[in-house]
PQR file with spaces between the fields and no chain letter, atoms N, CA, C, O and H, PARSE charges and radii, in Angstrom:
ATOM       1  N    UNK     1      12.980    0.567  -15.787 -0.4000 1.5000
ATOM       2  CA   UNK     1      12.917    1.301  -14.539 -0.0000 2.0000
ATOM       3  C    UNK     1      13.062    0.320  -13.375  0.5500 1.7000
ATOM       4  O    UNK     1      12.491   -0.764  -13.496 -0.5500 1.4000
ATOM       5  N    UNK     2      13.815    0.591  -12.173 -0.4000 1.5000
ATOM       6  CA   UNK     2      14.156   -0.102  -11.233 -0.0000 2.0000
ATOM       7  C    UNK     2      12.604    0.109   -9.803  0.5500 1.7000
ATOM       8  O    UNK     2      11.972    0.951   -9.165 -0.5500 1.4000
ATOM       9  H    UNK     2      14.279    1.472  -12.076  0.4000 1.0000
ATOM      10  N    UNK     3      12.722   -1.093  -10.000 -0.4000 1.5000
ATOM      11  CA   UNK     3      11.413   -0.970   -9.009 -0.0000 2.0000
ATOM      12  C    UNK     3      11.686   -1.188   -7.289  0.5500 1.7000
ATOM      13  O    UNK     3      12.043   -2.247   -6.772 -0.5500 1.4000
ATOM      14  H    UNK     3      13.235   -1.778  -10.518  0.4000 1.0000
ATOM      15  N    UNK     4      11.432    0.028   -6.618 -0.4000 1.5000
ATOM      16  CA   UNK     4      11.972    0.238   -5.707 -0.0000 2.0000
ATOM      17  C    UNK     4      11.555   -0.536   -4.406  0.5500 1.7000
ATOM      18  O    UNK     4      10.470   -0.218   -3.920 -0.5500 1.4000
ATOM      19  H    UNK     4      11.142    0.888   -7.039  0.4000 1.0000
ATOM      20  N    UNK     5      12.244   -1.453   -3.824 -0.4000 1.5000
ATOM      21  CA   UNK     5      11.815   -2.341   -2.716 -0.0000 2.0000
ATOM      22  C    UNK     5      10.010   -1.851   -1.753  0.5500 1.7000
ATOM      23  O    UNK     5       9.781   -0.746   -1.262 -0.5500 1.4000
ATOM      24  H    UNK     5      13.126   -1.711   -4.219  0.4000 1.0000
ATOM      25  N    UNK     6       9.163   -2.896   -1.755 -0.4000 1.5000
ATOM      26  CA   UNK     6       8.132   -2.503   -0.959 -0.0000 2.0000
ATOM      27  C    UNK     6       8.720   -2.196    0.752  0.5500 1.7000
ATOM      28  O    UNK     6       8.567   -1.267    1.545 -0.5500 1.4000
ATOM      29  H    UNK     6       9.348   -3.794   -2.154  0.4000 1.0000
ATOM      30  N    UNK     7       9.279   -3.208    0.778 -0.4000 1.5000
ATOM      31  CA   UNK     7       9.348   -2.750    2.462 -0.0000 2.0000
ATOM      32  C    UNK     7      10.339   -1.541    2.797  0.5500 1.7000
ATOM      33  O    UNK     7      10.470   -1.191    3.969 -0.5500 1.4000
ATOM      34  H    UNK     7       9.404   -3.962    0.134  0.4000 1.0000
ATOM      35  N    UNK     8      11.000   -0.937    1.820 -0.4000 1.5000
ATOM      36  CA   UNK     8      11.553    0.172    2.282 -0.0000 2.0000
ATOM      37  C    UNK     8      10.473    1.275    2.139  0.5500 1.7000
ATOM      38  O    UNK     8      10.055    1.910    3.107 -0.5500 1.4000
ATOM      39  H    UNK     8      10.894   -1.222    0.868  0.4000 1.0000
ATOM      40  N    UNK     9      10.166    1.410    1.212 -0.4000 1.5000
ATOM      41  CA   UNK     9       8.736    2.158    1.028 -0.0000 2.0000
ATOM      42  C    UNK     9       7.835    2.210    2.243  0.5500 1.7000
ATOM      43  O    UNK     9       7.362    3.311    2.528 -0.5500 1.4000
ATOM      44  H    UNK     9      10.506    0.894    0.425  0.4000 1.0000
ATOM      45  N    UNK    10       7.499    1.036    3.089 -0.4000 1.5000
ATOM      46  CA   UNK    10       6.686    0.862    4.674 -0.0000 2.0000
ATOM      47  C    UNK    10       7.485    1.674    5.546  0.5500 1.7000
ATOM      48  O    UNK    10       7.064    2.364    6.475 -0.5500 1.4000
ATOM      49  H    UNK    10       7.884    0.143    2.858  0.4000 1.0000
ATOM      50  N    UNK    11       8.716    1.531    5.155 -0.4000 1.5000
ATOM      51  CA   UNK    11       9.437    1.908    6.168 -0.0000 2.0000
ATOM      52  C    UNK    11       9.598    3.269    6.799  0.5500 1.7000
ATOM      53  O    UNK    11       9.722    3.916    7.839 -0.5500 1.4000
ATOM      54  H    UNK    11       9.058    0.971    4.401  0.4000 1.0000
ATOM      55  N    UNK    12       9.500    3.277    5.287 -0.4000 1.5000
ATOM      56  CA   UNK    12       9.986    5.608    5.464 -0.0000 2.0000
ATOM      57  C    UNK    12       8.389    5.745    5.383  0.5500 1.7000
ATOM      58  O    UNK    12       8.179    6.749    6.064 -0.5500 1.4000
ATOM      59  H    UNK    12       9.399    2.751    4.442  0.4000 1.0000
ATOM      60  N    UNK    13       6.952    5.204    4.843 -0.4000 1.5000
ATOM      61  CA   UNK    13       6.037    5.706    5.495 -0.0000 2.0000
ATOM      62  C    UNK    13       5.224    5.594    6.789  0.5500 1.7000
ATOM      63  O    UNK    13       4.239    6.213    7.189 -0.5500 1.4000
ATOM      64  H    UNK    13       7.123    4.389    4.290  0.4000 1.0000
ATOM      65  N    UNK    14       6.126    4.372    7.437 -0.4000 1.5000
ATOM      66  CA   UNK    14       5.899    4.600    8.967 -0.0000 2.0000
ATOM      67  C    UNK    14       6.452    5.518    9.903  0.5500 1.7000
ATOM      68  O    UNK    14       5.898    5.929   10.922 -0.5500 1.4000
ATOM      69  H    UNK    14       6.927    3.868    7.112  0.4000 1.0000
ATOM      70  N    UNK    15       8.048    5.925    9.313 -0.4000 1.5000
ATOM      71  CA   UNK    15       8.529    6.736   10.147 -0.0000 2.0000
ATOM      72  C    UNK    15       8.149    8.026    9.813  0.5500 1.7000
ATOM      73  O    UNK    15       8.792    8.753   10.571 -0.5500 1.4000
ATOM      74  H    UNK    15       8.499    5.591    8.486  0.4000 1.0000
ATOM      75  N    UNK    16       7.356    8.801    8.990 -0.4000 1.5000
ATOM      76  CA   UNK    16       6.567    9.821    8.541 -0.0000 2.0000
ATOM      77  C    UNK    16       5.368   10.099    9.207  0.5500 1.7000
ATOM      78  O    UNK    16       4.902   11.156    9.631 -0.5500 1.4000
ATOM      79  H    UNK    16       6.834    8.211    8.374  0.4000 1.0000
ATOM      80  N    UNK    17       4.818    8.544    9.218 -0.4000 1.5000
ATOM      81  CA   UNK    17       3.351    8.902    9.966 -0.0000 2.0000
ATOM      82  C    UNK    17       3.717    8.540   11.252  0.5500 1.7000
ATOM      83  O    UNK    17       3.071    9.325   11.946 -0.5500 1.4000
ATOM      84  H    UNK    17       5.197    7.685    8.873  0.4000 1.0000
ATOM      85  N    UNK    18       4.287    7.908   11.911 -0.4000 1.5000
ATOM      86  CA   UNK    18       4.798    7.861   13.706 -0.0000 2.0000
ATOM      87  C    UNK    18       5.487    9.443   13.830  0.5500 1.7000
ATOM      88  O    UNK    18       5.444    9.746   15.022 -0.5500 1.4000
ATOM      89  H    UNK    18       4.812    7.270   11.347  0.4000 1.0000
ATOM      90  N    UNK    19       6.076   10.502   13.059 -0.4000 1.5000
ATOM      91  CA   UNK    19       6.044   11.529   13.870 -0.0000 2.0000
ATOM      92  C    UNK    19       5.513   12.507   13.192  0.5500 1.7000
ATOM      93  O    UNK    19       5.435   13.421   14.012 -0.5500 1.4000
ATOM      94  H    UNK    19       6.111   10.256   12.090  0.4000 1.0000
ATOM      95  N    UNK    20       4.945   13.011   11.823 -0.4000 1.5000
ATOM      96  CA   UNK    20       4.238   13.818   11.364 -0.0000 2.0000
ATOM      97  C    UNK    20       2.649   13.744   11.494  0.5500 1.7000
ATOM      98  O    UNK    20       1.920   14.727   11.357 -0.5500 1.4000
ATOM      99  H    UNK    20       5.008   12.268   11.157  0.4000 1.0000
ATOM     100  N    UNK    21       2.122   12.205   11.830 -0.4000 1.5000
ATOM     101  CA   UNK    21       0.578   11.908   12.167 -0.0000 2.0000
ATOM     102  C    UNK    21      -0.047   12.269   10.781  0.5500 1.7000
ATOM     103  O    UNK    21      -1.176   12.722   10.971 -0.5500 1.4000
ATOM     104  H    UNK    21       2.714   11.407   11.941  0.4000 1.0000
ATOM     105  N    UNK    22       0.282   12.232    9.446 -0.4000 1.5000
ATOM     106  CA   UNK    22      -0.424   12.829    7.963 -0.0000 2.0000
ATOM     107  C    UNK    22      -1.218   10.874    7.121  0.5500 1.7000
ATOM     108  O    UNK    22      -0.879    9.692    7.065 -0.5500 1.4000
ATOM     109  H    UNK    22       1.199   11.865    9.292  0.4000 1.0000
ATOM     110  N    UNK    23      -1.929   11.434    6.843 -0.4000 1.5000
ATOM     111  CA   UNK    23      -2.464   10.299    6.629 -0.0000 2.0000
ATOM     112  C    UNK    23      -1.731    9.506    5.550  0.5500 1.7000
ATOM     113  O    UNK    23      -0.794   10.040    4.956 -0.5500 1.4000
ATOM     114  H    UNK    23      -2.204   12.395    6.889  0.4000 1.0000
ATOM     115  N    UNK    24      -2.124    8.216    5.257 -0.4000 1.5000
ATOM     116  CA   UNK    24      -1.556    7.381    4.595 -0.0000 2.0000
ATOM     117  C    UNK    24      -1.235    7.937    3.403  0.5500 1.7000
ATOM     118  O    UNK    24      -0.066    8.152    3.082 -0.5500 1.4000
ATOM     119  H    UNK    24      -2.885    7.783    5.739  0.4000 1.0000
ATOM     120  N    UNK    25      -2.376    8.246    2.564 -0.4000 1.5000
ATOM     121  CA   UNK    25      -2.256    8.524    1.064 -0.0000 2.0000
ATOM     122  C    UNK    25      -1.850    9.759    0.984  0.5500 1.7000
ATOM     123  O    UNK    25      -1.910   10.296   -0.122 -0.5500 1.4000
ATOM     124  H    UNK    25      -3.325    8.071    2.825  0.4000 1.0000
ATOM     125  N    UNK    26      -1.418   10.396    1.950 -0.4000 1.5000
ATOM     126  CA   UNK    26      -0.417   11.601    0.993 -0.0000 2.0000
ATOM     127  C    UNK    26       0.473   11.477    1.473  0.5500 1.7000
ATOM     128  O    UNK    26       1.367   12.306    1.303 -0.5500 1.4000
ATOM     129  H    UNK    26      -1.369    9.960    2.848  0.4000 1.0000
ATOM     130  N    UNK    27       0.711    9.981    2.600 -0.4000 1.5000
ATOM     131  CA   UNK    27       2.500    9.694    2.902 -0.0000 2.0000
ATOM     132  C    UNK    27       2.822    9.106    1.070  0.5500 1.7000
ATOM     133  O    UNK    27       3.731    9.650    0.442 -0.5500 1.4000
ATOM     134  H    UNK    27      -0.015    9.307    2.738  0.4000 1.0000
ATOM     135  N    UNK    28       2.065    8.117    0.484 -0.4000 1.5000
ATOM     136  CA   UNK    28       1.803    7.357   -0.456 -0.0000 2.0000
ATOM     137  C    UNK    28       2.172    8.198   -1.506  0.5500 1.7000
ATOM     138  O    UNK    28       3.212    8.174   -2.164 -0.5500 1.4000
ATOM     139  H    UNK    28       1.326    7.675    0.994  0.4000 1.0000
ATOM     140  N    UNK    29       0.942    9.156   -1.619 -0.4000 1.5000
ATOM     141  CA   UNK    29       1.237   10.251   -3.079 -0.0000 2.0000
ATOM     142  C    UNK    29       2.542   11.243   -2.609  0.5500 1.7000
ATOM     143  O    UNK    29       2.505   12.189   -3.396 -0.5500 1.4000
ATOM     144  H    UNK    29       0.097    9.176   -1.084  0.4000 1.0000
ATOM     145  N    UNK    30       3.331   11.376   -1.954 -0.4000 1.5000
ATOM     146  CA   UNK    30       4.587   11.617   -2.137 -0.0000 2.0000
ATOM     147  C    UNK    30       5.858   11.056   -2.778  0.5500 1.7000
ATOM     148  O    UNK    30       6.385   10.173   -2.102 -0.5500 1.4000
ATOM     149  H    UNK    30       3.361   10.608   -1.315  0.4000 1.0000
ATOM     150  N    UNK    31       6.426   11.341   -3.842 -0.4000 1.5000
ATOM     151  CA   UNK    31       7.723   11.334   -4.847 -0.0000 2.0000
ATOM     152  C    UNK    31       8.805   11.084   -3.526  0.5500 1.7000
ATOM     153  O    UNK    31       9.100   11.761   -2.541 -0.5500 1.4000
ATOM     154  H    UNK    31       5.998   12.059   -4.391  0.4000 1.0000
ATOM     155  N    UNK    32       9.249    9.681   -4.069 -0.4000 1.5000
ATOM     156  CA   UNK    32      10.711    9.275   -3.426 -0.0000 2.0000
ATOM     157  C    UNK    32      11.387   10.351   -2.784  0.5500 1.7000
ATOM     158  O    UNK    32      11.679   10.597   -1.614 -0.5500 1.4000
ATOM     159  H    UNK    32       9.010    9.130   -4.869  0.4000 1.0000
ATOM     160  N    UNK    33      11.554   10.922   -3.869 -0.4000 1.5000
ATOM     161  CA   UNK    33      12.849   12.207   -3.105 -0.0000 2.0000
ATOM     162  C    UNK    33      12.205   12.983   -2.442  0.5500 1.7000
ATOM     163  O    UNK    33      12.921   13.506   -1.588 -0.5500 1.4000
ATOM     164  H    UNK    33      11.317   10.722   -4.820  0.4000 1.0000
ATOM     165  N    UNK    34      10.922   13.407   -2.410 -0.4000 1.5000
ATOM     166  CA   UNK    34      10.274   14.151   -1.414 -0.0000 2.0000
ATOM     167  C    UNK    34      10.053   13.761    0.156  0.5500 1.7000
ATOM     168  O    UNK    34      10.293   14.517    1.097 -0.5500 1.4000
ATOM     169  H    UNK    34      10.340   12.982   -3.104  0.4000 1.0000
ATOM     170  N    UNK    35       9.441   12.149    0.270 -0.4000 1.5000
ATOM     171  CA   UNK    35      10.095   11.127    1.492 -0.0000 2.0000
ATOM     172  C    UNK    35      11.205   11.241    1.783  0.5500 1.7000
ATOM     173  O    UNK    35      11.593   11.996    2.674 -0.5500 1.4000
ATOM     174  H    UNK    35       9.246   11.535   -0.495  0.4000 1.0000
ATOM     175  N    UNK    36      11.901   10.550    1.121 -0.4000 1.5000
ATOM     176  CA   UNK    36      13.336   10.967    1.465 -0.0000 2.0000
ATOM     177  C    UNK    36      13.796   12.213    2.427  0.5500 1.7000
ATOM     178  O    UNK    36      14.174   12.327    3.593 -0.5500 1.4000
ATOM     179  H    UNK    36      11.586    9.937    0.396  0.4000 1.0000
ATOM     180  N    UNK    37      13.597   12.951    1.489 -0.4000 1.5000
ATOM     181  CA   UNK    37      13.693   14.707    2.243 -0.0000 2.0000
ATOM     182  C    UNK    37      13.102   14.759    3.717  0.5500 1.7000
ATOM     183  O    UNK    37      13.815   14.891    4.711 -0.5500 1.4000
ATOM     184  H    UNK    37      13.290   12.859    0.541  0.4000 1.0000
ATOM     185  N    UNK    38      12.127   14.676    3.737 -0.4000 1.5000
ATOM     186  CA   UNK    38      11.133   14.470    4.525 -0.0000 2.0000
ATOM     187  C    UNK    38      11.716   13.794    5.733  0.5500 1.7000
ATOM     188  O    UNK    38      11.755   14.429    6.787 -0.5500 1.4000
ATOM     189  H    UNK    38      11.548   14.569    2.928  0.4000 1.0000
ATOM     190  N    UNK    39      12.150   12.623    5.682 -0.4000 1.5000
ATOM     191  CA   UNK    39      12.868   11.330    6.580 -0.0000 2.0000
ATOM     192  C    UNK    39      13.924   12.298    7.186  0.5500 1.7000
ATOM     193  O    UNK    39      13.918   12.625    8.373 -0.5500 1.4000
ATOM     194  H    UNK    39      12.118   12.107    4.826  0.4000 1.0000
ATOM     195  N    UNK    40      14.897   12.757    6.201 -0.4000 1.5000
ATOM     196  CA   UNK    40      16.206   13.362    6.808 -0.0000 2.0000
ATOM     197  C    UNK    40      16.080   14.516    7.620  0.5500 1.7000
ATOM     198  O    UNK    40      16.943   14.950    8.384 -0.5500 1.4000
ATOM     199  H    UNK    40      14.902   12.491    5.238  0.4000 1.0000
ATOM     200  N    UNK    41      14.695   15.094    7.361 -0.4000 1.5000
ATOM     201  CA   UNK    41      14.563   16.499    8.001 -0.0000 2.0000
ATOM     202  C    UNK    41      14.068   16.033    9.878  0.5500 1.7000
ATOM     203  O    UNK    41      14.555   16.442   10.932 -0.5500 1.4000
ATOM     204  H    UNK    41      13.995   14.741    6.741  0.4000 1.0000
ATOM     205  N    UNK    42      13.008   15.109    9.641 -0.4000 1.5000
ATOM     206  CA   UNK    42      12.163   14.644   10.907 -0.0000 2.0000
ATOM     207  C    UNK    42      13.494   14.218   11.812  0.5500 1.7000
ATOM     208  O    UNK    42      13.710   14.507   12.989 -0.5500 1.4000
ATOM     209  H    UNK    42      12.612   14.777    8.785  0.4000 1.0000
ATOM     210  N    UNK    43      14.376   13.389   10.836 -0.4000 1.5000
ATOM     211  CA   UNK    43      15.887   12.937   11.610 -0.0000 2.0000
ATOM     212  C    UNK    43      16.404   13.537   12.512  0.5500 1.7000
ATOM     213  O    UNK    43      16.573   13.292   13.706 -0.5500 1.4000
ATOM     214  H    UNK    43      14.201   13.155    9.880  0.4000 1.0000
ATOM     215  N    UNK    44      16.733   14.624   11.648 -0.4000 1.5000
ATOM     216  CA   UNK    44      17.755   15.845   11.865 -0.0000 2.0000
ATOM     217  C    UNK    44      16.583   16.603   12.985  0.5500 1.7000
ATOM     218  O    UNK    44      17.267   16.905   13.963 -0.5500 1.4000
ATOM     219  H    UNK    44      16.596   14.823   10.677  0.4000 1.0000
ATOM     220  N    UNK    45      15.584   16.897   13.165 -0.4000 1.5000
ATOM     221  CA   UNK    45      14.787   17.310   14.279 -0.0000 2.0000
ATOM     222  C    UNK    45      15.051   16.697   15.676  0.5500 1.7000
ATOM     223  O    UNK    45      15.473   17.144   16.742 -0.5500 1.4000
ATOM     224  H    UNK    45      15.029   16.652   12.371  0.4000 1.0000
ATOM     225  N    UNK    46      14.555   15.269   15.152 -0.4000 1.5000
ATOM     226  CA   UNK    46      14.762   14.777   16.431 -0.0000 2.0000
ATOM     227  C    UNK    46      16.124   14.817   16.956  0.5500 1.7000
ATOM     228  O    UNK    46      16.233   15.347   18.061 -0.5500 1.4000
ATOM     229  H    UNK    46      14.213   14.906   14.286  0.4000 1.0000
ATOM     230  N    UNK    47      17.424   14.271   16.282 -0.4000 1.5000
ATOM     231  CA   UNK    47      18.789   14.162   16.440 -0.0000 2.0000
ATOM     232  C    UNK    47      18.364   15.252   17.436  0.5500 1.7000
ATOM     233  O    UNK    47      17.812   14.849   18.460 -0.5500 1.4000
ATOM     234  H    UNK    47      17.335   13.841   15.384  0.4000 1.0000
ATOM     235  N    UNK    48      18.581   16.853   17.252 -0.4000 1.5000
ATOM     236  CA   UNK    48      18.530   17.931   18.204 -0.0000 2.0000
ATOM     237  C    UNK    48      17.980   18.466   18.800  0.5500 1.7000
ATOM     238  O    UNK    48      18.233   19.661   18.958 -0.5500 1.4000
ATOM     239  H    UNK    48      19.030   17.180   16.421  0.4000 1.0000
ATOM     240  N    UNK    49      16.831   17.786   19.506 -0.4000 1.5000
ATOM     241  CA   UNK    49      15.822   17.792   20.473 -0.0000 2.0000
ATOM     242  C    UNK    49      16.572   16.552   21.294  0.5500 1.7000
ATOM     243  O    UNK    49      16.513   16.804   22.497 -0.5500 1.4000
ATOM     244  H    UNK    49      16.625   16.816   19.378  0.4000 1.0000
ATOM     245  N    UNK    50      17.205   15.393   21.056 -0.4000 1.5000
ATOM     246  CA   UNK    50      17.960   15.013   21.872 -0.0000 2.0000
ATOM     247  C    UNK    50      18.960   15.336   22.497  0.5500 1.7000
ATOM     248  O    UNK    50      19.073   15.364   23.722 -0.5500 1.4000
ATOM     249  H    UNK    50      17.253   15.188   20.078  0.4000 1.0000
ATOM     250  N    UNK    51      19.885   15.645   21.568 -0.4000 1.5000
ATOM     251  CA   UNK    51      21.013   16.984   22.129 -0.0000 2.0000
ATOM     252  C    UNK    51      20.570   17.659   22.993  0.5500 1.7000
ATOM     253  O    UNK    51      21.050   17.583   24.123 -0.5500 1.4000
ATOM     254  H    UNK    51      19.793   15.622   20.573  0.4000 1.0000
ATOM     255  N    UNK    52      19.529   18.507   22.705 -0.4000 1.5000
ATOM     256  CA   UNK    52      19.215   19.629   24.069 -0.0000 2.0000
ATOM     257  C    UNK    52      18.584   19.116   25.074  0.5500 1.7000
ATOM     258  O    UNK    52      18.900   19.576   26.171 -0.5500 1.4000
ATOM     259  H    UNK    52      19.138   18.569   21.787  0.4000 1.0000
ATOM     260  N    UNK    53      17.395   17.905   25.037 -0.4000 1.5000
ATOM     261  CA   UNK    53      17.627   17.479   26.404 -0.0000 2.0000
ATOM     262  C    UNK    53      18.987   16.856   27.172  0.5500 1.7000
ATOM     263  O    UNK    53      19.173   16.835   28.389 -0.5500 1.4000
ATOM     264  H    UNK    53      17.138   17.532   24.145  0.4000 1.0000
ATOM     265  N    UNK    54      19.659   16.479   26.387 -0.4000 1.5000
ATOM     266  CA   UNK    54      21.013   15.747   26.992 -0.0000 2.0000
ATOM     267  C    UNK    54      21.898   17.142   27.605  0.5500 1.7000
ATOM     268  O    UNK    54      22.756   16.570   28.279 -0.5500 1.4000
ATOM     269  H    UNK    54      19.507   16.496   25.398  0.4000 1.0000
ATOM     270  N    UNK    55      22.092   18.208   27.708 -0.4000 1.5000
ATOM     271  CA   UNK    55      22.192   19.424   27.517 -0.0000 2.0000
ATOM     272  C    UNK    55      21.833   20.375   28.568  0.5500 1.7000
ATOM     273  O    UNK    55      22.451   21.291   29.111 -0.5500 1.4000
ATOM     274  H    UNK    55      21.395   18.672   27.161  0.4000 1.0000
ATOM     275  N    UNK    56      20.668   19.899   28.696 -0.4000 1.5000
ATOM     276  CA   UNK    56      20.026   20.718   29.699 -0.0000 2.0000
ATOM     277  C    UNK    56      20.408   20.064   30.971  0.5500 1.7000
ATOM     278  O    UNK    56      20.016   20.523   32.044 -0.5500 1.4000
ATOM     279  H    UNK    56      20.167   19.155   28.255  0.4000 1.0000
């Protein structure tokens, strides 16, 4: 099994807890692909909350 880099792991659970505010250990006890998911969705939020202020 490929053991998946620590600091990417910090990475996507900082950018989880800087805009969801959920505590560490259930950024932690979340499955890769569930982070993952998670990352792309908060993305894709913000991406178009920028748009519409740019917009307005």
């Amino acid at each position: 099994m490929k053991r998946y880099p620590e600091s990417a792991l910090w990475d996507e659970v900082a950018f989880l807890a800087y805009h969801l505010h959920w505590p560490l250990s259930e950024l932690l006890d979340l499955a890769h692909r569930d982070r993952v998911r998670m990352i792309n969705i908060v993305a894709e939020l913000n991406r178009r909350s920028i748009e519409n202020l740019r917009d307005a």
